[in-house]
DRENPA-3360 file (N, C-alpha, C; in nm, 2 decimals, always signed):
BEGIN
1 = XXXXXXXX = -9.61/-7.37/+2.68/-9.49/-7.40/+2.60/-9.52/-7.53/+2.52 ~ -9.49/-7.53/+2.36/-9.53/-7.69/+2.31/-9.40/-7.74/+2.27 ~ -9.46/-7.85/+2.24/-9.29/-7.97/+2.23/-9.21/-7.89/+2.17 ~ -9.17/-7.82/+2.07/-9.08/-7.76/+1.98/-9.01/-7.70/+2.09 ~ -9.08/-7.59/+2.15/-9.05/-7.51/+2.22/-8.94/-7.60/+2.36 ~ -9.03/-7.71/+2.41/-8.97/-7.75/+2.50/-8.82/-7.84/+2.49 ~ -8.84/-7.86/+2.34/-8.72/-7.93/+2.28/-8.61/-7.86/+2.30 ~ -8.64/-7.75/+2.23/-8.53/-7.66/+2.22/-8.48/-7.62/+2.36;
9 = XXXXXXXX = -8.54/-7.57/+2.43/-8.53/-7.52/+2.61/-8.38/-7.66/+2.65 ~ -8.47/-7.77/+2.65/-8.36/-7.86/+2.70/-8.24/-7.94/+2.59 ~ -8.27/-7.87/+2.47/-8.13/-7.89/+2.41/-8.05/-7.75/+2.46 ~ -8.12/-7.68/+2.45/-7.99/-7.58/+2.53/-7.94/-7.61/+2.66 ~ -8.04/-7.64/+2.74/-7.98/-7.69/+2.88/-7.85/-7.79/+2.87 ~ -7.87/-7.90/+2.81/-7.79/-8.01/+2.80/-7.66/-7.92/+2.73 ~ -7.67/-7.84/+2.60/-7.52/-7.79/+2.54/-7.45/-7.69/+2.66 ~ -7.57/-7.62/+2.79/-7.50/-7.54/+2.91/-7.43/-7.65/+3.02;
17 = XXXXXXXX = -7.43/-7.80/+2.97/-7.40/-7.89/+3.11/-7.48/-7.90/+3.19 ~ -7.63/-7.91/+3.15/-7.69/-7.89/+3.26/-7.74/-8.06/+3.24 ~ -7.72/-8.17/+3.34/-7.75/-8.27/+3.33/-7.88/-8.35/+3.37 ~ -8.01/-8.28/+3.40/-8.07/-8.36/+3.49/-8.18/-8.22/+3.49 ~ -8.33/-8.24/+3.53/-8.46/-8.20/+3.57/-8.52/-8.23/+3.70 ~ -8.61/-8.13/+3.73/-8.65/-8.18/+3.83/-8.82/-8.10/+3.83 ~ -8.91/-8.19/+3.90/-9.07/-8.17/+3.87/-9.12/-8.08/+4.00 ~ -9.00/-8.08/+4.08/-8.97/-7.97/+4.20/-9.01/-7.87/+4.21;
25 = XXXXXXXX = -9.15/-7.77/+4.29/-9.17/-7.67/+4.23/-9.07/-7.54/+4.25 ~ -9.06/-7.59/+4.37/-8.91/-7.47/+4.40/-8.81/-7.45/+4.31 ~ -8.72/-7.59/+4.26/-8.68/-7.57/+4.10/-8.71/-7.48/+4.00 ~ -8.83/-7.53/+3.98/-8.92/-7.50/+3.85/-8.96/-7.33/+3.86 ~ -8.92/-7.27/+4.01/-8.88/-7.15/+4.00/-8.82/-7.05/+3.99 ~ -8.64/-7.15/+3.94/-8.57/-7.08/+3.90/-8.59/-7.02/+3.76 ~ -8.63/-7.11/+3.70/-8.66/-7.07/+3.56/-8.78/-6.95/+3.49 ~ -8.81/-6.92/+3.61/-8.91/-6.79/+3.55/-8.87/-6.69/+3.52;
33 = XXXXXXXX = -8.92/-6.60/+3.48/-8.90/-6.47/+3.39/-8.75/-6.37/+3.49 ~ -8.70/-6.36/+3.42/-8.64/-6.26/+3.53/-8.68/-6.14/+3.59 ~ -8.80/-6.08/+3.55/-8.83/-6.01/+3.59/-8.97/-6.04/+3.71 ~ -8.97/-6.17/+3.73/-9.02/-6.25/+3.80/-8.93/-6.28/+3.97 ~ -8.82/-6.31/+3.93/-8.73/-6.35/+4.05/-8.69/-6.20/+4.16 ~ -8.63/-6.11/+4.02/-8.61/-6.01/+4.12/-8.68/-5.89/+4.06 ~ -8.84/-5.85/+4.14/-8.93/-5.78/+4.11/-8.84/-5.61/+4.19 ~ -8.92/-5.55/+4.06/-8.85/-5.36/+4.18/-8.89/-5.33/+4.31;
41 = XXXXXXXX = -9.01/-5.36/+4.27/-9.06/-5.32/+4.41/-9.03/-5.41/+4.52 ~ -8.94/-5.53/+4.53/-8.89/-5.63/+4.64/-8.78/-5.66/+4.62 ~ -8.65/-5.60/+4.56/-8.52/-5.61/+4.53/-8.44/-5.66/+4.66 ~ -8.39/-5.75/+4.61/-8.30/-5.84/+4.70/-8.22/-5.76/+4.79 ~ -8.19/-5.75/+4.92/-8.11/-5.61/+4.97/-7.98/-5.67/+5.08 ~ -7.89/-5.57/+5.03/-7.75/-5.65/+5.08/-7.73/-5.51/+5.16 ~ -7.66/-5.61/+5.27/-7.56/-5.48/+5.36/-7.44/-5.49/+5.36 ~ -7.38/-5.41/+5.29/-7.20/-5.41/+5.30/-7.17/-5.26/+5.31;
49 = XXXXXXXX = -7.04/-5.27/+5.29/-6.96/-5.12/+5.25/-7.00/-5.10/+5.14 ~ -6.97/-5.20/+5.03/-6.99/-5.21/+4.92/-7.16/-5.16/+4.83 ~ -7.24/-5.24/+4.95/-7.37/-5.15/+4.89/-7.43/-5.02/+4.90 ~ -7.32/-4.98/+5.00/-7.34/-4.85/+5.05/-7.23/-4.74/+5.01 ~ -7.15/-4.81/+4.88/-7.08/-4.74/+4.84/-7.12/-4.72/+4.68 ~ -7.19/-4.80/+4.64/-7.28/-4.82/+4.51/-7.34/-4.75/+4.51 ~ -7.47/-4.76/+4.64/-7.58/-4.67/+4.62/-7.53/-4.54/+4.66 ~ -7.41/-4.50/+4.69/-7.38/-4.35/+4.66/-7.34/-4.31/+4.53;
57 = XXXXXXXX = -7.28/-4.43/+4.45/-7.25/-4.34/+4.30/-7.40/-4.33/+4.27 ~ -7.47/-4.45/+4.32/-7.63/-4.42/+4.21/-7.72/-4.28/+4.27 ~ -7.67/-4.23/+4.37/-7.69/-4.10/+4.43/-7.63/-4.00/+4.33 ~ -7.54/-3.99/+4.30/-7.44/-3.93/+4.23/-7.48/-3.91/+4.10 ~ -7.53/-4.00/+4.03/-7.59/-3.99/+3.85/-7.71/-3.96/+3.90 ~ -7.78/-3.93/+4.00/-7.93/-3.87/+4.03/-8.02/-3.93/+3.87 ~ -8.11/-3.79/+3.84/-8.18/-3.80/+3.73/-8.13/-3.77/+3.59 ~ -7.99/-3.84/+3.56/-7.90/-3.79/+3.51/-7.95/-3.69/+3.38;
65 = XXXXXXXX = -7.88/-3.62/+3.34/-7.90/-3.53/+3.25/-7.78/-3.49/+3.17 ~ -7.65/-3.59/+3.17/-7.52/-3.52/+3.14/-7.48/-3.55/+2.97 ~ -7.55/-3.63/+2.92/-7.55/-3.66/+2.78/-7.65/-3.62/+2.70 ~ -7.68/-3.66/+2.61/-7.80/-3.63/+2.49/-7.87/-3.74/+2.56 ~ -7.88/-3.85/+2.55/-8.00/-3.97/+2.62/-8.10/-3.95/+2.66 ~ -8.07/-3.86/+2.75/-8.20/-3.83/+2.85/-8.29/-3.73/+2.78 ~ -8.26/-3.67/+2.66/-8.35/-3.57/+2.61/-8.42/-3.66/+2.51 ~ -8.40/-3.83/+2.48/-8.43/-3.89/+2.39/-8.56/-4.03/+2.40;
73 = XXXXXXXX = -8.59/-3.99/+2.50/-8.70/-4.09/+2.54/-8.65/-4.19/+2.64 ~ -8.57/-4.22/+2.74/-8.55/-4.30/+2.81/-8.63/-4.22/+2.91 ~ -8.69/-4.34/+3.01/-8.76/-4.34/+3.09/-8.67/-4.37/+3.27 ~ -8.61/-4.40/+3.22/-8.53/-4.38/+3.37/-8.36/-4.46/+3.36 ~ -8.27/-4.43/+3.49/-8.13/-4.51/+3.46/-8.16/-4.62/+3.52 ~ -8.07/-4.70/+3.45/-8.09/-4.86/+3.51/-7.93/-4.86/+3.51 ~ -7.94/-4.87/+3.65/-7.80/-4.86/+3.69/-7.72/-4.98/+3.71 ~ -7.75/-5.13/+3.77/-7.71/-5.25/+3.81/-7.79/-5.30/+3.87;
81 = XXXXXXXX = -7.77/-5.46/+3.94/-7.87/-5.52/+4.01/-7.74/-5.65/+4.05 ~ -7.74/-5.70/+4.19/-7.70/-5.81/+4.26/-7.64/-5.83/+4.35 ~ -7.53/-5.87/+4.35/-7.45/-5.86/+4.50/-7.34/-5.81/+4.46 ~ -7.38/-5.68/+4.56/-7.24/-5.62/+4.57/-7.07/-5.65/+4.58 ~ -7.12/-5.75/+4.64/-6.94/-5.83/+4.67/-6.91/-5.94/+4.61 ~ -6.99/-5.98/+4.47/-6.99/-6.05/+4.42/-6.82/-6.08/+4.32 ~ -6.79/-6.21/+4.35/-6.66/-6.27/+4.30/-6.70/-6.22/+4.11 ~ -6.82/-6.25/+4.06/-6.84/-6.26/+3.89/-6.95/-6.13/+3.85;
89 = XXXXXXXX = -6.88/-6.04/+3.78/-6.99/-5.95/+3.75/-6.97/-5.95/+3.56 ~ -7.15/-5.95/+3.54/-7.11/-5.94/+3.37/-7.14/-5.79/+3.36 ~ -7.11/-5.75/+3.23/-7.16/-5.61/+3.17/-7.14/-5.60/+3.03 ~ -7.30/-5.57/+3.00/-7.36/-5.57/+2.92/-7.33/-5.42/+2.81 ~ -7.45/-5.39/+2.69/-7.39/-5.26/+2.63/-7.46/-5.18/+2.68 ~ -7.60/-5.16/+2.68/-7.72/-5.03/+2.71/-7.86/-5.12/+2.74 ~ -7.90/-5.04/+2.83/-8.09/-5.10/+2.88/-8.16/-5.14/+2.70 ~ -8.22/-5.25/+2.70/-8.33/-5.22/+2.57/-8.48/-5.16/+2.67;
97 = XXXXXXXX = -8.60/-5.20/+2.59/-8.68/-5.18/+2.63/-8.74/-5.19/+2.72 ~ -8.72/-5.32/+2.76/-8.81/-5.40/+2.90/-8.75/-5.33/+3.02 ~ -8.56/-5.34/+3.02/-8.47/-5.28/+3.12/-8.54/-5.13/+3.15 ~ -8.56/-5.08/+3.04/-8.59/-4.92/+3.04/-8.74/-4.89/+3.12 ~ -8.86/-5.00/+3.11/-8.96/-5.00/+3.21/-8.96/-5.02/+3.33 ~ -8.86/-5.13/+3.38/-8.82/-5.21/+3.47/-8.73/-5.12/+3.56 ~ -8.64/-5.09/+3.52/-8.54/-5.01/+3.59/-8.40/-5.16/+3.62 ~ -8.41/-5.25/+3.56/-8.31/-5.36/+3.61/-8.26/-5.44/+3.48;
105 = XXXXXXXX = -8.14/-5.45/+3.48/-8.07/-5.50/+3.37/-8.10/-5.62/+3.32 ~ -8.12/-5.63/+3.23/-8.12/-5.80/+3.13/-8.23/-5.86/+3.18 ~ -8.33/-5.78/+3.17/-8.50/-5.88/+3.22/-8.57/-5.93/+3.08 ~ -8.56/-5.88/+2.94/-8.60/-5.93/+2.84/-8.59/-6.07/+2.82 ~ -8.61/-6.16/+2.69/-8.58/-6.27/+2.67/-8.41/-6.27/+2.69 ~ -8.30/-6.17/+2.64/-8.20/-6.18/+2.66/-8.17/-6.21/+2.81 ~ -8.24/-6.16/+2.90/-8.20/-6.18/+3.04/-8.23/-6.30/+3.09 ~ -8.36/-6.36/+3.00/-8.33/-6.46/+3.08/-8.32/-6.58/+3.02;
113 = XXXXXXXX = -8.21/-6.54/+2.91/-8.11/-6.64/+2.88/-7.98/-6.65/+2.95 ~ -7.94/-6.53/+2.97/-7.87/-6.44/+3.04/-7.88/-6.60/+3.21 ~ -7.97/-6.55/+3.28/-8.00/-6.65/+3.36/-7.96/-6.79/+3.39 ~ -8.04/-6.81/+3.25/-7.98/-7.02/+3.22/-7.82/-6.96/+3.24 ~ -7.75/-6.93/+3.17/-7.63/-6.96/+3.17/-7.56/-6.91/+3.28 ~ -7.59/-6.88/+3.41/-7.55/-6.81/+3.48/-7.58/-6.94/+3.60 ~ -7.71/-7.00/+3.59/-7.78/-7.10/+3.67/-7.69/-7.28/+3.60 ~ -7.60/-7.22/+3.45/-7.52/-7.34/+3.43/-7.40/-7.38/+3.48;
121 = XXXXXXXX = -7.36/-7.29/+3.58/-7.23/-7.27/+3.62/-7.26/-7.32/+3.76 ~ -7.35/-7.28/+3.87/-7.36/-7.29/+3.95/-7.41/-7.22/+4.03 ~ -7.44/-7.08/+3.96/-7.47/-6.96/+4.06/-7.60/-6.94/+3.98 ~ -7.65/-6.79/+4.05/-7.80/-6.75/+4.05/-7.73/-6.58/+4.03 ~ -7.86/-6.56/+3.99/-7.87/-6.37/+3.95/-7.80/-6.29/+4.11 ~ -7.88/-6.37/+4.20/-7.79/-6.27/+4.28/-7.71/-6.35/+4.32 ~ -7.65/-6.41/+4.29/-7.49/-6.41/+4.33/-7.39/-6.34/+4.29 ~ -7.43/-6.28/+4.19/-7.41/-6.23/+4.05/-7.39/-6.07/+4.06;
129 = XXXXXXXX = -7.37/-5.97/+3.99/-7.35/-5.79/+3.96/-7.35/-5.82/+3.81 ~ -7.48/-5.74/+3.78/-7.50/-5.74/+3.63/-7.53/-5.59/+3.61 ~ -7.45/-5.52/+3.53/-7.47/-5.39/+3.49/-7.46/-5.37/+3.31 ~ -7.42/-5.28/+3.27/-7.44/-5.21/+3.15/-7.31/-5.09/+3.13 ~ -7.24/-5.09/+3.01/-7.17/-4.98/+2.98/-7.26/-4.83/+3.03 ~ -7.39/-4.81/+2.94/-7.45/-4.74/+2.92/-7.56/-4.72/+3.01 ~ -7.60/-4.68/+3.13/-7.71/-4.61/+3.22/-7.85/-4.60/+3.14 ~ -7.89/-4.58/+3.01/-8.01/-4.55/+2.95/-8.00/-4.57/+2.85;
137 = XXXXXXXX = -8.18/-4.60/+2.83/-8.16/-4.69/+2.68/-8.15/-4.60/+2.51 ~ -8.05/-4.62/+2.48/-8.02/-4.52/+2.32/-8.21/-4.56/+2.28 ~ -8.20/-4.44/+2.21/-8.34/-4.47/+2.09/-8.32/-4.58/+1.99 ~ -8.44/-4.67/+2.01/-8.46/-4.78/+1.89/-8.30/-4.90/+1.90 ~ -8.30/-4.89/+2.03/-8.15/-4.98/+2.08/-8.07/-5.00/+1.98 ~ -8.02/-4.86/+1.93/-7.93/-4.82/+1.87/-7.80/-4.84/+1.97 ~ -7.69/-4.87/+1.89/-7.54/-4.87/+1.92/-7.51/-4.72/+2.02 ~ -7.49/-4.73/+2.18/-7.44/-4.56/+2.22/-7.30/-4.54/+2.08;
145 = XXXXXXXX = -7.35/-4.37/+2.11/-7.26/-4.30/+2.06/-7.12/-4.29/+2.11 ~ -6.98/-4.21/+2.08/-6.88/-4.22/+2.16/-6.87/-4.15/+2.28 ~ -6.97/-4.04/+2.24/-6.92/-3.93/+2.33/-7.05/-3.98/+2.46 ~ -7.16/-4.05/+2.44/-7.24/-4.14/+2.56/-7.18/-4.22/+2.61 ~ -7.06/-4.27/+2.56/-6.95/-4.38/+2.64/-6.90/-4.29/+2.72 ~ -6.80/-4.21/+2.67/-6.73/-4.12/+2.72/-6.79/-4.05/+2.86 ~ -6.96/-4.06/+2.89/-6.98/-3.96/+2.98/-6.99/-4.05/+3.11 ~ -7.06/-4.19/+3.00/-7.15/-4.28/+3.13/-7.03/-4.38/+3.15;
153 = XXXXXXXX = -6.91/-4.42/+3.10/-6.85/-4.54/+3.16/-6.78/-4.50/+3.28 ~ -6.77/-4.38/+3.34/-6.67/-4.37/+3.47/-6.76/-4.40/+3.54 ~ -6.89/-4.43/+3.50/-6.97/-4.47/+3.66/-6.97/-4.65/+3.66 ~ -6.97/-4.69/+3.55/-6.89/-4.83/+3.56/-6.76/-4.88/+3.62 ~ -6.70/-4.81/+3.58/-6.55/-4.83/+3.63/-6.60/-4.80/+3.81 ~ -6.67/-4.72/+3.82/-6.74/-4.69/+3.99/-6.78/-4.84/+4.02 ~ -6.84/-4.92/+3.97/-6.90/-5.01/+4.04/-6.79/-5.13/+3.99 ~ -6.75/-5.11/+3.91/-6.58/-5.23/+3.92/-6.50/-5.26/+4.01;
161 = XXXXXXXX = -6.46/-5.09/+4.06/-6.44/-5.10/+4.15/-6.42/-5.06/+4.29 ~ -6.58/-5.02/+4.28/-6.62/-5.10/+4.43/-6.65/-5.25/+4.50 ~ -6.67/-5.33/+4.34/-6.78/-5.47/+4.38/-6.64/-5.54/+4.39 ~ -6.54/-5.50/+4.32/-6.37/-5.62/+4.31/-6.42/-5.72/+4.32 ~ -6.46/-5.76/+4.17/-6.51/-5.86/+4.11/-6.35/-5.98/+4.08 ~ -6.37/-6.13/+4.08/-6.25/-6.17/+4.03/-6.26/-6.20/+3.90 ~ -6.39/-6.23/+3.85/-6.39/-6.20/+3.73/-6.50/-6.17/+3.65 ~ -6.53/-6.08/+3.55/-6.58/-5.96/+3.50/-6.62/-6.05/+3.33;
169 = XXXXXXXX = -6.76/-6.07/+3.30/-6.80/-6.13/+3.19/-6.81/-6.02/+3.07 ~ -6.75/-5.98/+2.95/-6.80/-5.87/+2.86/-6.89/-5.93/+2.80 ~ -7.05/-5.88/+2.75/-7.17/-5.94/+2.67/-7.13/-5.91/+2.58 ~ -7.09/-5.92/+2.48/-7.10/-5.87/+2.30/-7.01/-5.81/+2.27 ~ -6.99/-5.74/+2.11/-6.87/-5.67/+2.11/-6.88/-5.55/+2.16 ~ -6.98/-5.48/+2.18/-6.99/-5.32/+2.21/-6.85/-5.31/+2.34 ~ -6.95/-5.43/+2.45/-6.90/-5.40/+2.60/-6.78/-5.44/+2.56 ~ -6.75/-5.56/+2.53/-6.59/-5.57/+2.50/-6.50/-5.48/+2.47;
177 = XXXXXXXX = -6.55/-5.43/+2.35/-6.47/-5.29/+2.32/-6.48/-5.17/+2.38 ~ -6.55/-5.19/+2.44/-6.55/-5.07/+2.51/-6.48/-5.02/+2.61 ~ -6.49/-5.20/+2.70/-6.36/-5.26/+2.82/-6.19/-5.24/+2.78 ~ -6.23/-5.30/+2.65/-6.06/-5.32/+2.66/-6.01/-5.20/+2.55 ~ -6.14/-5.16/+2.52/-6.07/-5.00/+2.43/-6.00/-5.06/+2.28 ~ -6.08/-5.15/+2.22/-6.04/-5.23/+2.08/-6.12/-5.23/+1.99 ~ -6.11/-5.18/+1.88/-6.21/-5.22/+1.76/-6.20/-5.38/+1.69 ~ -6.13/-5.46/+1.78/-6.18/-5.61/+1.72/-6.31/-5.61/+1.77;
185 = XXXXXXXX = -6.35/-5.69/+1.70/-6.48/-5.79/+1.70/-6.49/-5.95/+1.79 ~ -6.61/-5.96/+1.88/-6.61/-6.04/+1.95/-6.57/-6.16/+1.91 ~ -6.59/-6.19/+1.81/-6.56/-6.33/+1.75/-6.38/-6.35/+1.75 ~ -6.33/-6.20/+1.78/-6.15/-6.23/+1.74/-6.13/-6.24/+1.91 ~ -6.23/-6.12/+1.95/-6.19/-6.11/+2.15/-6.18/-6.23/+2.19 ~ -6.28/-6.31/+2.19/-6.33/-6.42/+2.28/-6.25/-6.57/+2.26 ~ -6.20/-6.65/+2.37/-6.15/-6.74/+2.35/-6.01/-6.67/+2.48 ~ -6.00/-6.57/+2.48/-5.89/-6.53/+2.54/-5.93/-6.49/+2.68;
193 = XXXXXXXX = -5.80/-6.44/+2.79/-5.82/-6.41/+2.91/-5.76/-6.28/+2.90 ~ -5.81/-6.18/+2.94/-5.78/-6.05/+2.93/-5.75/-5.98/+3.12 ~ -5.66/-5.88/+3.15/-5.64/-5.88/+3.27/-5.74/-5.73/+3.27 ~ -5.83/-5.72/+3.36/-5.88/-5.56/+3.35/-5.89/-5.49/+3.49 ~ -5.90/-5.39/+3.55/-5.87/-5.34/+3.68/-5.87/-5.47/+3.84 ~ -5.77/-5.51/+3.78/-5.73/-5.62/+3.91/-5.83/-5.77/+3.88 ~ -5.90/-5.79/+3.74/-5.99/-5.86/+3.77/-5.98/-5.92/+3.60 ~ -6.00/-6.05/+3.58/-5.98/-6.14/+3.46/-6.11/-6.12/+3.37;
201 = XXXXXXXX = -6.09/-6.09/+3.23/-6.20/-6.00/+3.16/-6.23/-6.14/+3.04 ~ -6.33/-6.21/+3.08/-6.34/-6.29/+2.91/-6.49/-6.23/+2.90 ~ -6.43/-6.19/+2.70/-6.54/-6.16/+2.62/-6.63/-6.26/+2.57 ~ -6.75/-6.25/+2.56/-6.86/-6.34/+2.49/-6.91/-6.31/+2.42 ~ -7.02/-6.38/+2.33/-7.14/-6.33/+2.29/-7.25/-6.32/+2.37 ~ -7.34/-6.18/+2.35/-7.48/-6.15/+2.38/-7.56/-6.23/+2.43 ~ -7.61/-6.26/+2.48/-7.74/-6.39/+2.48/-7.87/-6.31/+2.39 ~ -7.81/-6.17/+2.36/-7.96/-6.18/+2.27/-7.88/-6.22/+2.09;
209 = XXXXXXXX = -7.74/-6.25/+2.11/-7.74/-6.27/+1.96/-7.74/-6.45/+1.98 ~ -7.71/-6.44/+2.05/-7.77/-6.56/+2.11/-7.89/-6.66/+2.02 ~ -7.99/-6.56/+2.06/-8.13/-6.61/+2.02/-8.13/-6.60/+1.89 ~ -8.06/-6.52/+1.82/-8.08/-6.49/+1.66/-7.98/-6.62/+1.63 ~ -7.84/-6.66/+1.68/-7.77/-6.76/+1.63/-7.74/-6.83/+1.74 ~ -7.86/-6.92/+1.74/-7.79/-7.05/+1.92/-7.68/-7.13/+1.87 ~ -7.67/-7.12/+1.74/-7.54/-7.24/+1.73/-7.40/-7.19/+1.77 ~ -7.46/-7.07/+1.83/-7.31/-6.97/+1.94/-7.31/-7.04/+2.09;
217 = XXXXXXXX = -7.43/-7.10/+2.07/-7.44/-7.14/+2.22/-7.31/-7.23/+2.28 ~ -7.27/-7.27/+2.20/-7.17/-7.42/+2.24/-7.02/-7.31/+2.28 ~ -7.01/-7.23/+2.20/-6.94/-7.10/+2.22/-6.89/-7.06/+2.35 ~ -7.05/-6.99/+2.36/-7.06/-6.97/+2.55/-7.04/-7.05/+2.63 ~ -7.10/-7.20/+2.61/-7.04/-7.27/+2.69/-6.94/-7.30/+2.76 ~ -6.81/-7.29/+2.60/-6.68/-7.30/+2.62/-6.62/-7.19/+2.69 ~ -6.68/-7.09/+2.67/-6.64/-6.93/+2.75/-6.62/-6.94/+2.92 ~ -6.82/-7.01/+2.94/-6.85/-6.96/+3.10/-6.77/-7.08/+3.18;
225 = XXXXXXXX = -6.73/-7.22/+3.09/-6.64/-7.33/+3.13/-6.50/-7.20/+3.19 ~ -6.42/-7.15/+3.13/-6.31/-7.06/+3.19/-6.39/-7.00/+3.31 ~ -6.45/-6.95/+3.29/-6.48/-6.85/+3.40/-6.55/-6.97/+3.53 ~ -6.60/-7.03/+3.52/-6.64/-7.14/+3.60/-6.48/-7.20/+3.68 ~ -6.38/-7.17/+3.63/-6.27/-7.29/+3.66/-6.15/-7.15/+3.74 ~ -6.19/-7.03/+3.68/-6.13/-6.90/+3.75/-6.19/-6.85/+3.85 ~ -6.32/-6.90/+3.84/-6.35/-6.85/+4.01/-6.31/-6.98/+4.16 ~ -6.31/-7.11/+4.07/-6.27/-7.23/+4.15/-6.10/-7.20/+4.16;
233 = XXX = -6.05/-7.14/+4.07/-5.91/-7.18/+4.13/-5.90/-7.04/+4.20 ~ -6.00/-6.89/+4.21/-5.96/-6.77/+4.30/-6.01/-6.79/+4.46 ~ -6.03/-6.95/+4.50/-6.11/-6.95/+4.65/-6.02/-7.06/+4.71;
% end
């Protein structure tokens, strides 16, 4: 990493509240790749009702086959990743590329900005339920179609609510609209508290639009500040 690079890293840190470093190497391991922390083949493993009510819907979409997608080059479903009984689940729009080798949501550079902001609050990936509208990745992470919403979101609404999240992060406008069933635009969603199956819905921006415009970053900040102060006042 050279100075520019490291500049930037800790001006983002400091606009997420993050106050302070450490030369710690245990630290210095939260920050690795996401696809580093929680590898496939050593996935973090929880025992509840809840994980054993998950891994039956993910029984349930087997090798799925019920849309166009699967005839379109996706390599496998990436169904979610974290704790099942997790108080904060975000959801995202569709796997991109990395997701789609991986089999686990938001491991790209998006994911693991995705991360910082998640490590700015107080919590960690698995503390966390991170899923996707969409099970598989559209071709050339194209926008899903309606009728690939239409097939794949009842299996979200499956893991909503089984995980009875208290509150539920939308990534971008897709997921947002998709959640609250609105053709606004994230920029009109966000700012607000939306109520969605038993559980408080604030929209955001992406972390991968993120990277194309970080002067959104101060944005999110202001976002994951609500959701930071709604999970303190649901305990």
């Amino acid at each position: 990493m050279d100075r520019d690079q490291i500049v930037e890293h800790l001006k983002f840190a400091q606009e997420l509240g993050v106050s302070g470093a450490s030369r710690d190497s245990t630290w210095r391991a939260r920050g690795q790749s996401v696809g580093v922390e929680v590898p496939v083949e050593h996935p973090v493993v929880f025992s509840s009702d809840s994980a054993a009510a998950l891994a039956a819907v993910r029984a349930d979409i087997g090798d799925c086959t019920r849309c166009k997608l699967h005839g379109l080059g996706r390599r496998q479903i990436v169904f979610g990743v974290g704790n099942p009984d997790a108080d904060l689940m975000f959801v995202g729009e569709a796997p991109g590329a990395d997701e789609d080798i991986q089999g686990i949501p938001f491991v790209g550079r998006a994911g693991q900005l995705l991360t910082k902001i998640i490590e700015a609050i107080g919590l960690t990936r698995e503390d966390v339920y991170i899923a996707n509208v969409i099970k598989c990745r559209p071709p050339q992470n194209r926008n899903p179609d309606p009728d690939e919403v239409d097939t794949c979101e009842p299996f979200l609404f499956q893991q909503v609510d089984i995980i009875k999240p208290k509150v539920i992060v939308a990534l971008g406008t897709f997921a947002a609209r998709a959640l609250l069933r609105t053709l606004d635009p994230i920029s009109r969603l966000r700012g607000r508290v939306y109520e969605y199956r038993g559980a408080k819905l604030i929209p955001t921006f992406h972390p991968a639009y993120l990277l194309r415009n970080p002067a959104s970053k101060r944005d999110v900040w202001e976002d994951m500040k609500v959701v930071r102060g709604l999970l303190q006042s649901e305990k």
